[in-house]
N, C-alpha and C positions, 0 to 999 in steps of 0.2 A: 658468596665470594667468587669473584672468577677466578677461572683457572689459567692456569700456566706460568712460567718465571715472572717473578715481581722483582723489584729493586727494593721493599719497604727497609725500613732498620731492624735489623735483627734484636731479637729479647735478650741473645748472649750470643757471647763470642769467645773467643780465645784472651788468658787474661794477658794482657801485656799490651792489646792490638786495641783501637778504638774500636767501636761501632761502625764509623764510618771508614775507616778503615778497612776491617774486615766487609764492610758491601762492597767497596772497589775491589777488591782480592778476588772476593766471590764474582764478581761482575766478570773479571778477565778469566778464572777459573770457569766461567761456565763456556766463554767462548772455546777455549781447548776441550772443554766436556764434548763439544758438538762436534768442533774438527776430527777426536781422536774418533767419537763415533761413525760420523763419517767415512773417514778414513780404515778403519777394520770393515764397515759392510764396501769400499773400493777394493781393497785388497781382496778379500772374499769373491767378487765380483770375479777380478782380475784369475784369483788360483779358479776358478770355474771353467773359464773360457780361452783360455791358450792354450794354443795348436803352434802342434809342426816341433822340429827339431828341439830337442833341449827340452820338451816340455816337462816330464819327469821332472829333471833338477828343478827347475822353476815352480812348477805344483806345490813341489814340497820345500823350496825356499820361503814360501809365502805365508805358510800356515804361522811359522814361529814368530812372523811378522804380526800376523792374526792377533795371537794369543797375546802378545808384550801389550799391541796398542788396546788391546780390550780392557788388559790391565791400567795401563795410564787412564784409561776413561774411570773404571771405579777409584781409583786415587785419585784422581780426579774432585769426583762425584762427593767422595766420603771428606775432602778436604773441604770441601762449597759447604757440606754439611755441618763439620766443625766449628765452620767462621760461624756459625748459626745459619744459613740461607738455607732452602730448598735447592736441591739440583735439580735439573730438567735432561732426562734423557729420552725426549719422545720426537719422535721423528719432526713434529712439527719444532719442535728446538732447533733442531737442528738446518729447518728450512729459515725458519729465523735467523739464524745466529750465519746462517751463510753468507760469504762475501763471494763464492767461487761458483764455476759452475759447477754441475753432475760430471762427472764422470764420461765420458762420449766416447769409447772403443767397446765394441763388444766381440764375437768369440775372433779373434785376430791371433796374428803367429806372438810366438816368446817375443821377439823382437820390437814387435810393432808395441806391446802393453810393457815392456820394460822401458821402451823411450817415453809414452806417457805416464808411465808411475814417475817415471823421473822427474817428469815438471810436476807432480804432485807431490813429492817429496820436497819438491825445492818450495813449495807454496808452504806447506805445514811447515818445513822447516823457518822459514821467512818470518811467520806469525809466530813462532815458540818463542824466534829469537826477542820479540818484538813483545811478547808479555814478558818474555825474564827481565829486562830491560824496565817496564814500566812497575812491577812488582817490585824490581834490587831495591827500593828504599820503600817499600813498604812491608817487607815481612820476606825474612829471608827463609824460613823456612819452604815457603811457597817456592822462591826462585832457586831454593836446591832442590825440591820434588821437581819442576820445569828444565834445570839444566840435567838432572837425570834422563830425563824423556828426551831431551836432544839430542844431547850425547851419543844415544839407543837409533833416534831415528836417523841421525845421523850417518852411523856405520850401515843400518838395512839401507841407504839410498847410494853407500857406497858399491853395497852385495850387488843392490839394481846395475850400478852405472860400469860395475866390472862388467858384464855380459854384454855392453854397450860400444868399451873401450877398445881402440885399434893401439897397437902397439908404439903409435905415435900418441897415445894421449889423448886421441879427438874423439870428441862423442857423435858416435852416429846420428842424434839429435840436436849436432850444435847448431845454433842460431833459431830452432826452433819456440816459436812462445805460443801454441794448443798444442793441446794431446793429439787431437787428431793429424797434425803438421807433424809433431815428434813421431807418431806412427810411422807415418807413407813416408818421410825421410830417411827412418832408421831399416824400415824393410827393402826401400833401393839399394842401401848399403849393407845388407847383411850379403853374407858368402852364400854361394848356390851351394845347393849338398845334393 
């Protein structure tokens, strides 16, 4: 048998849900299994490698971020399970399942990984909203575990975009679309200290 995610039909599922039902669910289900994963070894990455002012608060703003999306990945994970499917949480999934790039900042100021997590939030955010959307008429229980997690990541992209925010509103990354752009923009505009 090879390995790795399959689409076959499941032997069982959830009663109420078709078969084929439950493979589409699990199908969008596995896409967020790879994002959330993703996204916990980004953030990880992130609490590692920022310097300079503010880093403290930020080190330790990140971890709780850690900890939540590692959770959506086993909810996740244990949801693909129930529909009947295998989940896939092995790096190679995740290289699969990718639409985005890696990650591109490494050890950089608060500033500079707070304006690219922000366009990575706004990416994961983008595609949550866009499986809750494709799931709402197939199994609602799915699209309320999905609007929980958004909800969640939601408010952490807000935490991000406070440290961002000038008291007019603007983000030190606006108009920016890579990380690396949100970087070098939002450190021209941070205050000297």
């Amino acid at each position: 048998m090879a390995a790795g995610y399959t689409s076959r039909m499941t032997e069982f599922t959830i009663p109420g849900l078709s078969e084929k039902t439950a493979n589409e669910v699990a199908d969008i289900l596995q896409k967020q299994l790879s994002t959330y994963n993703d996204l916990h070894l980004t953030l990880k990455h992130v609490h590692w490698n920022v310097v300079g002012p503010n880093f403290i608060g930020v080190h330790e703003m990140i971890d709780p971020q850690v900890e939540k999306v590692r959770a959506y990945a086993d909810e996740s994970a244990e949801r693909i399970a129930t529909l009947g499917k295998s989940p896939q949480g092995t790096p190679g999934a995740i290289i699969k399942d990718r639409t985005w790039d890696d990650y591109s900042v490494g050890r950089d100021t608060v500033q500079a990984h707070l304006a690219a997590l922000d366009l990575v939030y706004t990416g994961v955010i983008e595609d949550i909203r866009k499986a809750i959307h494709r799931v709402g008429d197939l199994d609602s229980v799915t699209e309320n575990i999905l609007e929980e997690h958004a909800a969640e990541l939601e408010k952490f992209q807000w935490f991000v975009r406070a440290h961002l925010e000038n008291a007019g509103g603007q983000l030190a990354n606006e108009g920016a679309r890579t990380e690396r752009a949100a970087a070098t923009k939002a450190k021209k505009k941070a205050p000297v200290k």
